[in-house]
PDB file as gemmi writes it, atoms N, CA and C in Angstrom:
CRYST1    1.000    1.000    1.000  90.00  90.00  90.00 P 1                      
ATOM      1  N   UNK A   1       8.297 -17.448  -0.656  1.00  0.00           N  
ATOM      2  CA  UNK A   1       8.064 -16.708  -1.891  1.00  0.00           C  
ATOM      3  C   UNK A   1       6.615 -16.229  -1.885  1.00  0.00           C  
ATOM      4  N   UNK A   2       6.464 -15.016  -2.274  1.00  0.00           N  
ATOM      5  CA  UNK A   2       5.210 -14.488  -2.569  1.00  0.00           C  
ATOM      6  C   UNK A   2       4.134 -15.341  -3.438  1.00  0.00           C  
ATOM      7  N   UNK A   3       2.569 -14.511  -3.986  1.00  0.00           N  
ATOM      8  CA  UNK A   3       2.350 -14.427  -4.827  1.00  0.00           C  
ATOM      9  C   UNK A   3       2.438 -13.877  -5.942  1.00  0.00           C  
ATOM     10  N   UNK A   4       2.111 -14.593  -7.129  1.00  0.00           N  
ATOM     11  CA  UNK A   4       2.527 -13.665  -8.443  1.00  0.00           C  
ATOM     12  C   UNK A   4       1.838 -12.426  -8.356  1.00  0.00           C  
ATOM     13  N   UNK A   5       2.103 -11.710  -9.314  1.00  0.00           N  
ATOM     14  CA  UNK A   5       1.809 -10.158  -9.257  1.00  0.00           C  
ATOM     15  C   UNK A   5       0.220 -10.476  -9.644  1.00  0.00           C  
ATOM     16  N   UNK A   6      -0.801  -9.575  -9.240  1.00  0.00           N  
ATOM     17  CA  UNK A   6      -2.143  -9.509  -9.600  1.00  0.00           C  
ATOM     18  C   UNK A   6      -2.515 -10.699  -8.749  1.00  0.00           C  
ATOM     19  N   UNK A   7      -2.119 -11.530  -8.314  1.00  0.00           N  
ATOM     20  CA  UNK A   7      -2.716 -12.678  -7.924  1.00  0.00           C  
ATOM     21  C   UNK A   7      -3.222 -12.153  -5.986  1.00  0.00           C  
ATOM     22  N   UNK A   8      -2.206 -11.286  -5.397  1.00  0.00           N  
ATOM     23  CA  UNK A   8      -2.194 -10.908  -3.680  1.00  0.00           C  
ATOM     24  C   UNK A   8      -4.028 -10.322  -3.799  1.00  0.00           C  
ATOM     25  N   UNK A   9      -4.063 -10.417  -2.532  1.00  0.00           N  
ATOM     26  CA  UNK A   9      -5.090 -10.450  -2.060  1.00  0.00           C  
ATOM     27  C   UNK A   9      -5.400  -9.137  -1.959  1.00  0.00           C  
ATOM     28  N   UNK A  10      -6.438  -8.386  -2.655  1.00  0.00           N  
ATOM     29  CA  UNK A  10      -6.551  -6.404  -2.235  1.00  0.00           C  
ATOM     30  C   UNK A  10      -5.465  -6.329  -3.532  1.00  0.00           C  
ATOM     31  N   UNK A  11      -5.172  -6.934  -4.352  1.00  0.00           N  
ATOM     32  CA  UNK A  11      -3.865  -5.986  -4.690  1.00  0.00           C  
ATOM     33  C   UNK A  11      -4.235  -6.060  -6.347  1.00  0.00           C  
ATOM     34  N   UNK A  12      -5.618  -6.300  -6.766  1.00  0.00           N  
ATOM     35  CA  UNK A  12      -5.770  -6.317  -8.398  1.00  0.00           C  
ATOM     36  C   UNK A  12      -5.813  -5.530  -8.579  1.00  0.00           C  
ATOM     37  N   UNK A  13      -6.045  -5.107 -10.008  1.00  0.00           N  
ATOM     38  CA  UNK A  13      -6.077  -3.716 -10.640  1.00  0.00           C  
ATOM     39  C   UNK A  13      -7.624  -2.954 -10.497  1.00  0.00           C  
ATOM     40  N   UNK A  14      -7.232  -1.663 -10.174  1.00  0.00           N  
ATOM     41  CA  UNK A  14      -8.591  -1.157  -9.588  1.00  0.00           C  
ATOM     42  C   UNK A  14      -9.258  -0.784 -10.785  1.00  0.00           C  
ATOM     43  N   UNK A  15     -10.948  -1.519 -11.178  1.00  0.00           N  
ATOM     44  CA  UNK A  15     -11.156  -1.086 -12.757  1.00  0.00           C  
ATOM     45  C   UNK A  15     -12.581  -0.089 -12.396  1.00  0.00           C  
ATOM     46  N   UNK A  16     -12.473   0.179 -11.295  1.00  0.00           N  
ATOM     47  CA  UNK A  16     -14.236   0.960 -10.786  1.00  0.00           C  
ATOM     48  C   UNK A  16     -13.961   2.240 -11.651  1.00  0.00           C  
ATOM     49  N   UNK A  17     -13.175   3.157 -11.434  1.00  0.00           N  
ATOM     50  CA  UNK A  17     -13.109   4.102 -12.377  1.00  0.00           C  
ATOM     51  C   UNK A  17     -13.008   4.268 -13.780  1.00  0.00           C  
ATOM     52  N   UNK A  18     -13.560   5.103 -14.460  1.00  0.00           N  
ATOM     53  CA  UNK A  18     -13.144   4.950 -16.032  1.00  0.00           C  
ATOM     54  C   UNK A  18     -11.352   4.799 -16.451  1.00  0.00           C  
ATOM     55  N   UNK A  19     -11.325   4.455 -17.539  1.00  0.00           N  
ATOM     56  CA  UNK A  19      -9.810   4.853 -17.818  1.00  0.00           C  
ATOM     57  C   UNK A  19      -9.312   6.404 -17.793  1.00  0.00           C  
ATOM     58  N   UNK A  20      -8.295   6.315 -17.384  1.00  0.00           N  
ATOM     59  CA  UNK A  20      -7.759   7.775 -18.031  1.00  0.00           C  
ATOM     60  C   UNK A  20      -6.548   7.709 -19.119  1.00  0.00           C  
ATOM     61  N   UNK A  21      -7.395   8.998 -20.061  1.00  0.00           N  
ATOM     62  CA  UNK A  21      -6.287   8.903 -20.914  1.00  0.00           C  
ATOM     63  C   UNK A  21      -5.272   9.748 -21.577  1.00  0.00           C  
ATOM     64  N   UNK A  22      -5.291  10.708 -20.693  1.00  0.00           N  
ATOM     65  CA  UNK A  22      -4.048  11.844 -20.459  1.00  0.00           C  
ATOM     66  C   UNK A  22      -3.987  11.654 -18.727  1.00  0.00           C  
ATOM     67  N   UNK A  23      -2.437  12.291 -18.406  1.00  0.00           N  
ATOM     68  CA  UNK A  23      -1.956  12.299 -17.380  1.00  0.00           C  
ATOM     69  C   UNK A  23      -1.460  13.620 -17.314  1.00  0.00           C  
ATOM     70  N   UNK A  24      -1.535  14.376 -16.290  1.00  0.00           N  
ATOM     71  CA  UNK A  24      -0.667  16.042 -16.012  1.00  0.00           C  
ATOM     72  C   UNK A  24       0.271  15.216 -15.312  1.00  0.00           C  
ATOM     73  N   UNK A  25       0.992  15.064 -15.841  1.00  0.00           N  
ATOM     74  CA  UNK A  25       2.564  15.231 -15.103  1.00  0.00           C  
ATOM     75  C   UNK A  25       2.883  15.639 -14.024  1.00  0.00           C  
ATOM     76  N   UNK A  26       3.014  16.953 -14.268  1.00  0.00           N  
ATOM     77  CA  UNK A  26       3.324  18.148 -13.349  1.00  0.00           C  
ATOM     78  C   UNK A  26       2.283  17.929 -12.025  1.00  0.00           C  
ATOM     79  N   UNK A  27       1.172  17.188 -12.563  1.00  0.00           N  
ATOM     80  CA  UNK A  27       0.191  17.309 -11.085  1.00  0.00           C  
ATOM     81  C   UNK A  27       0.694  16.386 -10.401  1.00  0.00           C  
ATOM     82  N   UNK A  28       0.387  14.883 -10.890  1.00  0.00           N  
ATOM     83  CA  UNK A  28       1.072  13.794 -11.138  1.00  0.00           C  
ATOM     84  C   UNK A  28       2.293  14.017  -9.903  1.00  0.00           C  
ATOM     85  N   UNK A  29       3.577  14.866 -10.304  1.00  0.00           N  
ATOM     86  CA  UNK A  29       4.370  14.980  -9.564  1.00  0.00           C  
ATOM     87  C   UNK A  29       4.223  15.532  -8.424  1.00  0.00           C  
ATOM     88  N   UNK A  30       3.308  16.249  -8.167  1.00  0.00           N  
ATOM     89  CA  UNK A  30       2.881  17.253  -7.154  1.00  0.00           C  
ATOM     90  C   UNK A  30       2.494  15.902  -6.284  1.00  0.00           C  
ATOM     91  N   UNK A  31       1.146  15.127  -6.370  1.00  0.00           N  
ATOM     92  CA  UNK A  31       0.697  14.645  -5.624  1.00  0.00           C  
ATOM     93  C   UNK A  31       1.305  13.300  -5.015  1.00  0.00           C  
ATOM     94  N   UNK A  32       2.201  12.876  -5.561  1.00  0.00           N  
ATOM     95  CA  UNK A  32       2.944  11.231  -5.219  1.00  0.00           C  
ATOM     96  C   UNK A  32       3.338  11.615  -3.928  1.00  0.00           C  
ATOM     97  N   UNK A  33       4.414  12.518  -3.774  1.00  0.00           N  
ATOM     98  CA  UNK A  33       4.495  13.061  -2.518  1.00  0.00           C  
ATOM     99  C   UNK A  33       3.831  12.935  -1.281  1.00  0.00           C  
ATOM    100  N   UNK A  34       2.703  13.755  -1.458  1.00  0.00           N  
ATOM    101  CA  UNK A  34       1.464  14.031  -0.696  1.00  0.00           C  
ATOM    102  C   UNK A  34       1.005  12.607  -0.275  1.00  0.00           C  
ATOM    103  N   UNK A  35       0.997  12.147  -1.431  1.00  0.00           N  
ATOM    104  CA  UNK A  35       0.238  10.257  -0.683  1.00  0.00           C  
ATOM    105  C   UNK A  35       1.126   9.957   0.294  1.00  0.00           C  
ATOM    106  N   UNK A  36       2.411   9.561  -0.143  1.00  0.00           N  
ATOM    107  CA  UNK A  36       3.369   9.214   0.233  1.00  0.00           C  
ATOM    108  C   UNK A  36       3.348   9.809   1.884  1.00  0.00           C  
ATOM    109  N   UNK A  37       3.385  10.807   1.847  1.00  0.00           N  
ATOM    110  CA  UNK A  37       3.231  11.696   3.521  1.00  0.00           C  
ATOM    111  C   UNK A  37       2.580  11.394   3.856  1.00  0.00           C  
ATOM    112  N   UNK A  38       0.742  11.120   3.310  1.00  0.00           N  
ATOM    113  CA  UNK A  38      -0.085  11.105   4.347  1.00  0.00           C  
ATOM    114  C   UNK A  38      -0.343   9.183   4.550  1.00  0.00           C  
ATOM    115  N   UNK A  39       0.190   8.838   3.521  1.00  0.00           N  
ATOM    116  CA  UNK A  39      -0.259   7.119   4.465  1.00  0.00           C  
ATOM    117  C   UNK A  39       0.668   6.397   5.049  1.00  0.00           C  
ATOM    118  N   UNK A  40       2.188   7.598   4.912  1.00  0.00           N  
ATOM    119  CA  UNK A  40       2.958   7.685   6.513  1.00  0.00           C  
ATOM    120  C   UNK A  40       2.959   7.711   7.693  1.00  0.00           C  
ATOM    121  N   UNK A  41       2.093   8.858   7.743  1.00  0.00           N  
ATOM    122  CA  UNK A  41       1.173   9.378   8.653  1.00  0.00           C  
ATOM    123  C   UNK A  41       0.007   8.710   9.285  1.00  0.00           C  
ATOM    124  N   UNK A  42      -0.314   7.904   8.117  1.00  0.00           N  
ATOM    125  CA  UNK A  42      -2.161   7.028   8.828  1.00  0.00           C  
ATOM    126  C   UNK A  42      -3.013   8.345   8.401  1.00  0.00           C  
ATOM    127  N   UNK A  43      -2.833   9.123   7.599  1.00  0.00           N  
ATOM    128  CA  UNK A  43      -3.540   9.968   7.608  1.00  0.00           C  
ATOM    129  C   UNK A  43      -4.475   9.857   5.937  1.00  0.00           C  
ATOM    130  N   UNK A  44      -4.168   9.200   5.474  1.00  0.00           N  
ATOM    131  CA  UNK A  44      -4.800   8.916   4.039  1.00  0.00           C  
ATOM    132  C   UNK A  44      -5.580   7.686   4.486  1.00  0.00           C  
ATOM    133  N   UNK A  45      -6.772   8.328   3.782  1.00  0.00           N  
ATOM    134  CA  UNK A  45      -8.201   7.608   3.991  1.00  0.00           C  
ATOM    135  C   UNK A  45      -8.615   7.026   2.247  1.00  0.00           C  
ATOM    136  N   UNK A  46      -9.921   5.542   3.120  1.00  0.00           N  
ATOM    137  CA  UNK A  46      -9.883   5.080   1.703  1.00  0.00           C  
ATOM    138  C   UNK A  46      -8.508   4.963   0.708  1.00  0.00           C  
ATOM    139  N   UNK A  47      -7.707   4.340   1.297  1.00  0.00           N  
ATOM    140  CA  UNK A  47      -6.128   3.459   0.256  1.00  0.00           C  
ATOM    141  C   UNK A  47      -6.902   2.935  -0.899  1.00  0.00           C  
ATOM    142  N   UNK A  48      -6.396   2.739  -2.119  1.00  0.00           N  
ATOM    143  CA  UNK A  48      -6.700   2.111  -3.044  1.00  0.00           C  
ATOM    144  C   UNK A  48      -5.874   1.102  -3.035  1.00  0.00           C  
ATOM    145  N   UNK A  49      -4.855   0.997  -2.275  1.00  0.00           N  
ATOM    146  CA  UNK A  49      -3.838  -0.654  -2.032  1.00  0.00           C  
ATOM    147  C   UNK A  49      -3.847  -1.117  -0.302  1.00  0.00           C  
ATOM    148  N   UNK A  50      -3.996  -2.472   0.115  1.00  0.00           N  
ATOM    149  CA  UNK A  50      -3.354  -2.882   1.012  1.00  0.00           C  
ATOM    150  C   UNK A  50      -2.520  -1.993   1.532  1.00  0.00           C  
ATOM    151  N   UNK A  51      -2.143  -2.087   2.908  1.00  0.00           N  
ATOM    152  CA  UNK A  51      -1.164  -1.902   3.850  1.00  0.00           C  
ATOM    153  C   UNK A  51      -1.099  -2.730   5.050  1.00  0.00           C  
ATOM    154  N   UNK A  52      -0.126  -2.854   6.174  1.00  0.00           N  
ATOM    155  CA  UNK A  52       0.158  -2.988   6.916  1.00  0.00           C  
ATOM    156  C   UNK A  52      -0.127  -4.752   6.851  1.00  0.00           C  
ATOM    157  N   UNK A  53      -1.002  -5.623   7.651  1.00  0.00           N  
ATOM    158  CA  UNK A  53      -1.342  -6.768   7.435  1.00  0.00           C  
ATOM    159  C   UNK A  53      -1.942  -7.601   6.226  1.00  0.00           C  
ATOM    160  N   UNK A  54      -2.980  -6.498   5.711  1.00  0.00           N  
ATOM    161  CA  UNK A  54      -3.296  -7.283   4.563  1.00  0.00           C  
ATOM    162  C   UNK A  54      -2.664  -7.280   3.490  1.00  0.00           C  
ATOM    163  N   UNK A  55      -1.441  -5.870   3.237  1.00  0.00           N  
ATOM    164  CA  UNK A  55      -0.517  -5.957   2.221  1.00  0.00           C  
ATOM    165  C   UNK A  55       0.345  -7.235   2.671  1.00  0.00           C  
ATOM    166  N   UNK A  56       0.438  -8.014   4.032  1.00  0.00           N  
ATOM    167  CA  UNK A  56       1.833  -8.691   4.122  1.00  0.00           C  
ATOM    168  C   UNK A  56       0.859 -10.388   4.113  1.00  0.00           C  
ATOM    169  N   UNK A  57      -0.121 -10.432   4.124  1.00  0.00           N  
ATOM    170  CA  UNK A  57      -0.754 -11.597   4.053  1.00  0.00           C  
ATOM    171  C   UNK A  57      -1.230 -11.442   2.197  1.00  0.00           C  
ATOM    172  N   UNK A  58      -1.049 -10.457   1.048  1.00  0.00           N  
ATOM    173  CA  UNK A  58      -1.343 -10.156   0.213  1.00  0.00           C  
ATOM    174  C   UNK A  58      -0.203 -10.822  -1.147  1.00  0.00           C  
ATOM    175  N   UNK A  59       0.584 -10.568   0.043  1.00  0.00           N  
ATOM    176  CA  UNK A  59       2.218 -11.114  -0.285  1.00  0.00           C  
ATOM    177  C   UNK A  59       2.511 -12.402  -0.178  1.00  0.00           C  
ATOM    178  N   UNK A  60       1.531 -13.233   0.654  1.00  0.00           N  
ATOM    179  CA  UNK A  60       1.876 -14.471   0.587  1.00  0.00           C  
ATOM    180  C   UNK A  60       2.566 -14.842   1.965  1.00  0.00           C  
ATOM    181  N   UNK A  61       2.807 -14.190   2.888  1.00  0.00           N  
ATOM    182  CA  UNK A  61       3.446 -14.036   4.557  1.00  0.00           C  
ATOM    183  C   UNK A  61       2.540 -14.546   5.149  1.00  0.00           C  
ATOM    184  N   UNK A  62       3.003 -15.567   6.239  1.00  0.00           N  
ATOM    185  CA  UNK A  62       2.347 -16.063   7.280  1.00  0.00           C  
ATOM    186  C   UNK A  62       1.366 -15.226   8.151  1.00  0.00           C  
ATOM    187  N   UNK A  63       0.398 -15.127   8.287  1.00  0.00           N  
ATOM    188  CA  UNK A  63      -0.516 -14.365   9.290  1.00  0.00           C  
ATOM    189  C   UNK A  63       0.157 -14.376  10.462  1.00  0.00           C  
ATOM    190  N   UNK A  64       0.971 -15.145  11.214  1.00  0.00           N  
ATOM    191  CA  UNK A  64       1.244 -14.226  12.055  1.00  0.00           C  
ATOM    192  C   UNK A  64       2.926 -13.473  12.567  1.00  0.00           C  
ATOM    193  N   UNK A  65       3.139 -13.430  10.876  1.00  0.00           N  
ATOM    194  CA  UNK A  65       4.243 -12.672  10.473  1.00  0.00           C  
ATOM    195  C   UNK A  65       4.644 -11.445  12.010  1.00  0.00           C  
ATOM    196  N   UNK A  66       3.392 -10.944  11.265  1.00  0.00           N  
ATOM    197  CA  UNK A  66       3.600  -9.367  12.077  1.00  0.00           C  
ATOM    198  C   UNK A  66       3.862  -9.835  13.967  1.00  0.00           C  
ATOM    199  N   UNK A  67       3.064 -10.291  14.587  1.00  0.00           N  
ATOM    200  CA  UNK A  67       3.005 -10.684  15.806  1.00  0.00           C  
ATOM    201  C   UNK A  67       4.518 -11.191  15.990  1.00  0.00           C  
ATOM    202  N   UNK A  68       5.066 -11.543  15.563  1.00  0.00           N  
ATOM    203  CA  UNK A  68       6.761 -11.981  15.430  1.00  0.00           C  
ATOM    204  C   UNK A  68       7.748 -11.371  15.226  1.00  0.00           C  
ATOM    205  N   UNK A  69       7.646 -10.047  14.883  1.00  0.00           N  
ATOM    206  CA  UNK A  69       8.683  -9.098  14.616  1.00  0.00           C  
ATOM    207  C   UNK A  69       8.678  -8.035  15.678  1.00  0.00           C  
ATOM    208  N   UNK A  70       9.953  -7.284  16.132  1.00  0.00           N  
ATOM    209  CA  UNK A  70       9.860  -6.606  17.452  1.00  0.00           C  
ATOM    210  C   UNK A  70       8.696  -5.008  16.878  1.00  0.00           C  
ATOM    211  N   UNK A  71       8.330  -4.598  17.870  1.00  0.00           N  
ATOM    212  CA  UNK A  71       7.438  -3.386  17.828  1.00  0.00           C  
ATOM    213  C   UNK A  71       8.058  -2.129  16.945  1.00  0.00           C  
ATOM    214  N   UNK A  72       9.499  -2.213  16.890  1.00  0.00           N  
ATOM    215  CA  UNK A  72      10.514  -1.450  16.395  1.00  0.00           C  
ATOM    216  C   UNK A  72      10.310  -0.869  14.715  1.00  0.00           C  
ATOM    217  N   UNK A  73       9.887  -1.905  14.417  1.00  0.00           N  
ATOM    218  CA  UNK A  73       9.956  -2.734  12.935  1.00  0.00           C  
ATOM    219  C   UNK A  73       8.813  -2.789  12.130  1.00  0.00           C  
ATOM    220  N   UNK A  74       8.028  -2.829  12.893  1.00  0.00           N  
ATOM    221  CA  UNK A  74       5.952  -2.753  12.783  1.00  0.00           C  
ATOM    222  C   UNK A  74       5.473  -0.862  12.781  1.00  0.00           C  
ATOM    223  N   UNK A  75       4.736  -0.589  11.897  1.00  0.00           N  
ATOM    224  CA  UNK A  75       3.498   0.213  12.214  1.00  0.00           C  
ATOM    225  C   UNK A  75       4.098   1.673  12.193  1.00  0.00           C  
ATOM    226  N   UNK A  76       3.787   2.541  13.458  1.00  0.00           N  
ATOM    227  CA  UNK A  76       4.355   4.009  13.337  1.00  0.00           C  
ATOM    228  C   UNK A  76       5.908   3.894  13.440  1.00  0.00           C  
ATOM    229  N   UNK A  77       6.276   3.044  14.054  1.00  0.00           N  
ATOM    230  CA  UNK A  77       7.357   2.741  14.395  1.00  0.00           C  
ATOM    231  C   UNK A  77       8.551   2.385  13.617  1.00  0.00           C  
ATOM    232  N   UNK A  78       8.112   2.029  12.285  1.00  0.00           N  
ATOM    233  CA  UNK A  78       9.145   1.954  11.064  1.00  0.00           C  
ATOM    234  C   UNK A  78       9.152   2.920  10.162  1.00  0.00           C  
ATOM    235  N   UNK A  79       8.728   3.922  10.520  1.00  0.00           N  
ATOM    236  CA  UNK A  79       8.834   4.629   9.249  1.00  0.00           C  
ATOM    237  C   UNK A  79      10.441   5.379   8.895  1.00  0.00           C  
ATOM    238  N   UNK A  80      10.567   5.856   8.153  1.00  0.00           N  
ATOM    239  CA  UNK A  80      11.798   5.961   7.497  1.00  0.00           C  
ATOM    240  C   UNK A  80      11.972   7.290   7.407  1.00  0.00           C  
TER     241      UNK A  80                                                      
END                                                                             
């Protein structure tokens, strides 16, 4: 079993920026996408969340989770 939510490691709530307190939608929708593609890719810089190892040690997973699973399953190699 994991950790509780807020508790993973990298994974609190990011408070460096001010609040915001309107949202564009419409942009909003535009850009989820775009993340989504580029830290598919490895191509999105500066993440504001975990990935790859420290999201799965963030989670509460054995460190050497990853080293244990076939290459198939890991990294560029899983994507969907």
């Amino acid at each position: 079993m994991g950790r509780p939510l807020g508790d993973a490691v990298g994974m609190g709530p990011n408070t460096a920026n001010a609040p915001v307190t309107e949202v564009d939608r419409e942009e909003l929708d535009r850009q989820i996408p775009n993340m989504y593609r580029d830290v598919t890719n490895e191509t999105a810089p500066n993440l504001h969340f975990p990935t790859e190892r420290p999201l799965a040690q963030g989670l509460g997973h054995p460190n050497d989770l990853p080293t244990r699973l076939p290459a198939q399953a890991t990294g560029r190699h899983a994507r969907c």
